[in-house]
N, C-alpha and C positions, 0 to 999 in steps of 0.2 A: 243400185237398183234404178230402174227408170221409173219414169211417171206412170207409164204403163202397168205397171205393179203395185199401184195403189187407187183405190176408188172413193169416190169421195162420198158424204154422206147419203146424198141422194141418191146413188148408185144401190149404197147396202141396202140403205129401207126399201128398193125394188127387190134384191136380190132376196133378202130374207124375209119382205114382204111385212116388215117391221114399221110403225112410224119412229119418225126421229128424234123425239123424244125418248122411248124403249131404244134407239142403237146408241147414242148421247148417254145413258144410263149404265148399260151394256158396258161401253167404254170405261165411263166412270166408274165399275164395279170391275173393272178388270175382266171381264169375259171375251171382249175384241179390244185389243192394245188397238190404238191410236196416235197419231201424232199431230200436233197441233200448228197451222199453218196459217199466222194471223187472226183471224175470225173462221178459218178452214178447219175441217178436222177429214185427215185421211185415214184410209184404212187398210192394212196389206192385203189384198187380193187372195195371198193363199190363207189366209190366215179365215179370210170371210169364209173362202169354201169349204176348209176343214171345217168352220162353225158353222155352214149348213148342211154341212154331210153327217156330222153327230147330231144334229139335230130334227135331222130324218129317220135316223135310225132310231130318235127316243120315241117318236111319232106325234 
């Protein structure tokens, strides 16, 4: 995968509109796998959007 296939934290908290303490959490609870990139934490791109397209549809 490229770089382009992963977003980084700041990215999600836009995306999901989350702060980053709840996507941090998220991660840690295994709801968005993660990987960990120094003091970095990435996130797979599809995996965000599958998590906010279920989570549009709970409302």
């Amino acid at each position: 995968m490229s770089d382009n296939d992963y977003l980084t934290l700041d990215e999600v908290c836009k995306i999901l509109d989350k702060s980053p303490t709840t996507i941090k959490r998220y991660a840690r609870e295994n709801l968005l796998s993660s990987e960990q990139n120094g003091e970095e934490l990435s996130f797979n791109k599809d995996e965000v959007m599958r998590y906010l397209a279920f989570s549009e549809r709970l409302g």
